[in-house]
C-alpha positions as CSV (number, residue, x, y, z in Angstrom):
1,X,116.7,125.1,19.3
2,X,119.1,122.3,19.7
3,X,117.4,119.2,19.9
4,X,118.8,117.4,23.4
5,X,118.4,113.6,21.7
6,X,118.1,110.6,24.1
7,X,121.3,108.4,23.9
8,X,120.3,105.0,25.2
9,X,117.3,102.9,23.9
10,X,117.0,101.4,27.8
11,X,117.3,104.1,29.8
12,X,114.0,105.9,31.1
13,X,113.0,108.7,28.0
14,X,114.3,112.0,28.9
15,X,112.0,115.6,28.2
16,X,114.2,117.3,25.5
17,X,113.4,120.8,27.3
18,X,114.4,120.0,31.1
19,X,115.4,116.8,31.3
20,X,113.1,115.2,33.8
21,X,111.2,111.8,32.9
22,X,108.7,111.3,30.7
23,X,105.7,109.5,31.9
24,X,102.3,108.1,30.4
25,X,99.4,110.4,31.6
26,X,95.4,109.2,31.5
27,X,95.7,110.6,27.9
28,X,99.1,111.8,26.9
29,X,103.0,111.8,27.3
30,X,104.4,114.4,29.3
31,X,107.4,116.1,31.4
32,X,107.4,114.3,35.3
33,X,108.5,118.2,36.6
34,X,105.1,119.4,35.5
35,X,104.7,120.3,38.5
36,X,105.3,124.4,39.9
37,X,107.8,123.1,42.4
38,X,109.4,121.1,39.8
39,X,110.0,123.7,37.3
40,X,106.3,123.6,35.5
41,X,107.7,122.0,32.6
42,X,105.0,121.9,30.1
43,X,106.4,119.5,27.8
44,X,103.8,116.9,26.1
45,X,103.7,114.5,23.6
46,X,100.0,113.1,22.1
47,X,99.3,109.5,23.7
48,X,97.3,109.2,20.1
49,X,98.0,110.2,16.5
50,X,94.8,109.6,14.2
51,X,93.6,107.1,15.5
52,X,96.5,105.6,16.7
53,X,97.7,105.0,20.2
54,X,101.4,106.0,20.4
55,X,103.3,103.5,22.2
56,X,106.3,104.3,25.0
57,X,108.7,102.5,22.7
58,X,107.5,104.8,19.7
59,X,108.1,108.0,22.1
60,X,111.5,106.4,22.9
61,X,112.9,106.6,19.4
62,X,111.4,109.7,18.9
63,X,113.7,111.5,21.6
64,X,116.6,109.8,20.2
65,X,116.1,110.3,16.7
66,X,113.4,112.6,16.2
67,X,111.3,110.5,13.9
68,X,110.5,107.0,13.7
69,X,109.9,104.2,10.9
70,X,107.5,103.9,9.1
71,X,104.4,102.9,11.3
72,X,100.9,101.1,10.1
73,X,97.3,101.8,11.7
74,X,96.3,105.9,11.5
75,X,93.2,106.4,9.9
76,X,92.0,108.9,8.3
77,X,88.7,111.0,8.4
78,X,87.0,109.2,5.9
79,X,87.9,105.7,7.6
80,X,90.5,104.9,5.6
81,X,94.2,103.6,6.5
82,X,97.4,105.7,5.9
83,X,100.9,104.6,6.9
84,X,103.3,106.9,8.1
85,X,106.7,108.5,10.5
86,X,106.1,110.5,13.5
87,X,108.2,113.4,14.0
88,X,109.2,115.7,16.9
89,X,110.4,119.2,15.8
90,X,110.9,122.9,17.5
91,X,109.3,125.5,15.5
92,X,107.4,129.0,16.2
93,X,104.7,127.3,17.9
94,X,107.1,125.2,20.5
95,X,107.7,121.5,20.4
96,X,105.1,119.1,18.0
97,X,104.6,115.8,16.8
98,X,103.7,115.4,13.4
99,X,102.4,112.5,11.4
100,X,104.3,112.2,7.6
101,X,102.2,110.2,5.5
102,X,103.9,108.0,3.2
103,X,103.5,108.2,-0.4
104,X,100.6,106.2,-2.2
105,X,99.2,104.8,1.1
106,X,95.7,104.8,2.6
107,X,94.0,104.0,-0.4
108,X,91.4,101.8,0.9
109,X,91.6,99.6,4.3
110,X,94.4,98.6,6.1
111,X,94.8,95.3,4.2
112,X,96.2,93.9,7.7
113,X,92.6,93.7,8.7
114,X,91.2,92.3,5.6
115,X,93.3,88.7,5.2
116,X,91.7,88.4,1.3
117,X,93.9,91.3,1.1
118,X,96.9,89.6,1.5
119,X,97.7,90.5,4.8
120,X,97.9,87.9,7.7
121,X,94.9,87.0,10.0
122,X,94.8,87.3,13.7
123,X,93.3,84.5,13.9
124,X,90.3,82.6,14.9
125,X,88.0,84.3,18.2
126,X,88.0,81.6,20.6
127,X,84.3,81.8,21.1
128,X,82.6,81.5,18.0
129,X,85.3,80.7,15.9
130,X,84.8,83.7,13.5
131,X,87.5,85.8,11.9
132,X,89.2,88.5,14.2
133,X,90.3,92.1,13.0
134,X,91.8,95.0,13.8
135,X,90.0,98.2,14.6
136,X,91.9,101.8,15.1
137,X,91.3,100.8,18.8
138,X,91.0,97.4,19.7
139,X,91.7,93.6,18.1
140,X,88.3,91.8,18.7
141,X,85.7,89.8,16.6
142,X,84.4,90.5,13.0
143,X,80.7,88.9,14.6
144,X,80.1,91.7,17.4
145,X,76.9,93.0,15.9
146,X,73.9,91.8,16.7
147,X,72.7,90.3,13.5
148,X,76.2,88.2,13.4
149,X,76.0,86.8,17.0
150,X,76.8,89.6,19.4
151,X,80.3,88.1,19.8
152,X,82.0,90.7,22.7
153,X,85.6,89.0,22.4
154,X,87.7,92.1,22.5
155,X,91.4,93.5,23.2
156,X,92.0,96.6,23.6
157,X,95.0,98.1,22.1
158,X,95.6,100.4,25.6
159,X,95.6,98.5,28.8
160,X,96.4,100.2,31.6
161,X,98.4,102.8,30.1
162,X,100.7,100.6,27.5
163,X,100.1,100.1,24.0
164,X,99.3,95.9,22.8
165,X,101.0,95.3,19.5
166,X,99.2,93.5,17.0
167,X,101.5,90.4,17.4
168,X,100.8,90.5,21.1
169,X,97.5,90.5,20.2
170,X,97.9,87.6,18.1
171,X,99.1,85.6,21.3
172,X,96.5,86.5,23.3
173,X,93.5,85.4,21.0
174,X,96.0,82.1,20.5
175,X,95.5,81.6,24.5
176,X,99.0,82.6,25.4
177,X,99.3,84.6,28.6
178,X,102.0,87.3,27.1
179,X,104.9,89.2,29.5
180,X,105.6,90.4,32.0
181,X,105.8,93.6,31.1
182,X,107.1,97.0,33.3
183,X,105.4,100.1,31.9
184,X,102.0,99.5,32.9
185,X,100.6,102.7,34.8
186,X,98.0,103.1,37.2
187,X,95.5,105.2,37.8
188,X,97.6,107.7,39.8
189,X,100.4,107.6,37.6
190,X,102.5,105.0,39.3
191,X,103.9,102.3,36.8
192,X,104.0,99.2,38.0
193,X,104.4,95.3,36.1
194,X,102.3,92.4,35.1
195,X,101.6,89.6,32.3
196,X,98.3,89.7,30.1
197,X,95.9,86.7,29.4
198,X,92.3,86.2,27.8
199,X,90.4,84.6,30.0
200,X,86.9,83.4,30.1
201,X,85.3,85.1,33.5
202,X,82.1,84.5,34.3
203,X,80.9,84.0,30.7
204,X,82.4,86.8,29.4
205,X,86.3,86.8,27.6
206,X,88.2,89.6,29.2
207,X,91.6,90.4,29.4
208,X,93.5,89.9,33.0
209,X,96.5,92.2,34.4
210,X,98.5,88.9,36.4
211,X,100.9,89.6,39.1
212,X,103.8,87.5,40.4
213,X,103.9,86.3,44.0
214,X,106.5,88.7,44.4
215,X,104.9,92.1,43.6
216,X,101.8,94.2,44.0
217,X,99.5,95.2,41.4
218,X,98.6,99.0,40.9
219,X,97.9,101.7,44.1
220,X,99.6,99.1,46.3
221,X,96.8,96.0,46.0
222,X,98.0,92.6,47.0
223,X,99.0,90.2,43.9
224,X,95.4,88.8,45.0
225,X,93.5,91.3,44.4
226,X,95.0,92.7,41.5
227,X,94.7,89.3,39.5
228,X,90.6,91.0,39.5
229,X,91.8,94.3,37.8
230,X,90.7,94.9,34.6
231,X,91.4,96.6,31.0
232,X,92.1,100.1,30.7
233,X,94.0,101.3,34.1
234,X,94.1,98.5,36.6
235,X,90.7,99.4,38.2
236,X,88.7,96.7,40.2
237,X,87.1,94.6,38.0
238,X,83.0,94.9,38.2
239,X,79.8,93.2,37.3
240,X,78.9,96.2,34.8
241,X,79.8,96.1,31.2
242,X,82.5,97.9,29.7
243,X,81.7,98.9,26.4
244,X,84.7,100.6,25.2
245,X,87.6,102.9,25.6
246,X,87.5,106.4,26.5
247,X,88.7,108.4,23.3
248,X,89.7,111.2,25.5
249,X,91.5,109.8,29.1
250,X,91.6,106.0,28.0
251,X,88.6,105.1,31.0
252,X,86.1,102.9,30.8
253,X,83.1,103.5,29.1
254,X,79.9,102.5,31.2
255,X,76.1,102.5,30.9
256,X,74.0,104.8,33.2
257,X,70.3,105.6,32.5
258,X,71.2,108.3,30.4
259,X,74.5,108.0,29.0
260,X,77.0,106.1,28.3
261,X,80.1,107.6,30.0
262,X,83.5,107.6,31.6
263,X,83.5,106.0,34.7
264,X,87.0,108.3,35.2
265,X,84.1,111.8,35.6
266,X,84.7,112.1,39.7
267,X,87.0,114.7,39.9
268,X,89.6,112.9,41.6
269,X,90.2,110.3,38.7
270,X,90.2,113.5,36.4
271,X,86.5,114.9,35.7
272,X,86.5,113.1,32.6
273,X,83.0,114.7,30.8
274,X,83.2,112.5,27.7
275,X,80.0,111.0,27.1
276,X,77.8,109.3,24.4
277,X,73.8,110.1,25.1
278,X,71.4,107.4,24.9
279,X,69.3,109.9,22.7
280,X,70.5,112.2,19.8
281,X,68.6,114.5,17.7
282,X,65.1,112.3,18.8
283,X,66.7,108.9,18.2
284,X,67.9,106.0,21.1
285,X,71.6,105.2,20.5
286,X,71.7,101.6,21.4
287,X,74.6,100.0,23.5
288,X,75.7,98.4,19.6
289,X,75.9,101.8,18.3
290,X,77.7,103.1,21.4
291,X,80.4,100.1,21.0
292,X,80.6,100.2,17.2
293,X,81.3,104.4,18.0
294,X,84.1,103.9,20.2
295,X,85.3,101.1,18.3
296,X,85.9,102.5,15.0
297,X,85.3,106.4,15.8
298,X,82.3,105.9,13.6
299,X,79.2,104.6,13.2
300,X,77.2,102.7,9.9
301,X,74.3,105.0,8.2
302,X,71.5,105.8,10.7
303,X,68.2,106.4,9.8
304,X,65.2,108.0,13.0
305,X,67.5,110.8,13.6
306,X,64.9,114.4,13.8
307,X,65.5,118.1,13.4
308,X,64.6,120.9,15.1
309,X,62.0,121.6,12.9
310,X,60.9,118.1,12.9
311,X,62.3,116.7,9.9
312,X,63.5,113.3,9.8
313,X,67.0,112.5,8.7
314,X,69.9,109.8,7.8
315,X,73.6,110.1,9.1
316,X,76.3,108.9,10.7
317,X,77.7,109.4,13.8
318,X,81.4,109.9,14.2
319,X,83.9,110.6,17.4
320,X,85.6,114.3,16.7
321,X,88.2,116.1,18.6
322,X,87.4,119.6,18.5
323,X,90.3,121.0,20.7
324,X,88.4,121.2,23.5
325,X,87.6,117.3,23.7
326,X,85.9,114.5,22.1
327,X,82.3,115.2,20.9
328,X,79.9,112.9,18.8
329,X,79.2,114.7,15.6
330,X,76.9,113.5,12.6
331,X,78.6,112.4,9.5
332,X,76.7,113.3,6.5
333,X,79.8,112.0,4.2
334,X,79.5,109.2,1.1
């Protein structure tokens, strides 16, 4: 199959199959003439790649060109750090995108995170003054356990639908507000533009969508009230924690008395079902644990854990697609 390449690096990315526009979905790309009276186009492309958000400039070149550069941040299985090209080909099986690894990478971790490594910091967390890192989801602060302060300064790689480089990321933990930027989308799809800034709101740092005088935020809200939205889709920002990222639809994760869930499970923002229980196999997951988990898809070693025939046990606990969705699994691994 002849592969219909993009031509221009502006204009909107085309589907290769029908030509209709590509758009950002809760968790993927995909064709906007999905729908029956469009044509039911059914082409998609991942919105993550081990680990690794995909960002719209990424899908961009890979409609042109069919493969990209050479790209730092997918992890691996074991935790470790790979470099790699994405690739879009037609085979058997219909349209994929493949990861290449590159030669003699992921040998330990990404030495961008690690700045004894040789790589360059991201800087200093403006609220304890402790090193900041990169995770496979987020840019935050190397003192969020517990036993190291419980520091919570976080930004998330996905806000709102659009990828945050790690220089971006740089700015904002420097106090730069960064933008403005047009390929945010909403919750109902609709893109729509704002700048970013880290902000100190009421005690907490948190990043802030920021809208000019002359434009509205997402789903129509006045620049007023869409200065409040917050993180991962533009939704109204509230007094509840948000502990993380959604692995599956890129929601907010939220505490309820069992769980910690999407708050995107009502059926009309997309009957998410991912979940993290508060208990598993006998033992409490604490709201550390739960962070740590959708931080780094994994947690440390875990001792309490219980079998069914009342043995007591050590493992891990890790975040695994299984084709049908993200499930916490244990990790029995070295």
């Amino acid at each position: 199959m002849t592969f219909q390449k993009n031509t221009s690096p502006d204009a909107p990315p085309r589907c290769p199959v029908c030509g209709g526009t590509m758009i950002r979905g809760k968790r993927d790309y995909g064709c906007s003439n999905w729908r029956e009276k469009d044509g039911a186009c059914g082409f998609r492309m991942p919105g993550e790649m081990a680990g690794r958000p995909v960002a719209m400039e990424e899908v961009r070149r890979l409609l042109r060109e069919s493969v990209t550069n050479v790209l730092d941040g997918f992890v691996r299985e074991d935790g470790t750090s790979i470099s790699g090209r994405l690739r879009l080909e037609h085979g058997p099986d219909g349209w994929q995108t493949l990861l290449e690894p590159v030669p003699d990478s992921g040998a330990g971790p990404d030495p961008a995170a690690d700045p004894a490594a040789g790589g360059e910091a991201l800087g200093v967390c403006p609220a304890c003054g402790g090193e900041l890192e990169e995770s496979p989801r987020a840019y935050g602060c190397a003192n969020w356990r517990d036993a190291d302060g419980g520091c919570r300064v976080t930004v998330w790689k996905i806000i709102a639908g659009r990828t945050v480089s790690r220089e971006e990321a740089k700015q904002l933990l420097a106090g730069e507000t960064i933008g403005p930027f047009s390929d945010f989308v909403s919750r109902k799809g609709s893109p729509f533009t704002a700048s970013i800034a880290l902000e100190k709101i009421r005690g907490e740092w948190k990043t802030r969508l920021i809208f000019d005088n002359s434009s509205s935020g997402p789903s129509g809200s006045s620049p007023q009230e869409a200065e409040n939205t917050a993180e991962a889709g533009g939704r109204e920002e509230k007094h509840e924690a948000v502990l993380g990222v959604c692995p599956a639809c890129g929601g907010d994760i939220r505490e309820s008395d069992r769980a910690y869930g999407c708050a995107n499970w009502k059926e009309e923002d997309g009957g998410c079902r991912f979940a993290i229980w508060k208990m598993v196999a006998r033992r409490p997951v604490s709201a550390d644990i739960a962070r740590q988990l959708l931080q780094t898809g994994h947690t440390d070693e875990l001792d309490g854990f219980v079998s069914r025939k009342g043995s007591s046990f050590s493992a891990r606990l890790k975040l695994a697609d299984s084709g049908e969705g993200f499930r916490v699994q244990f990790d029995f691994s070295d």
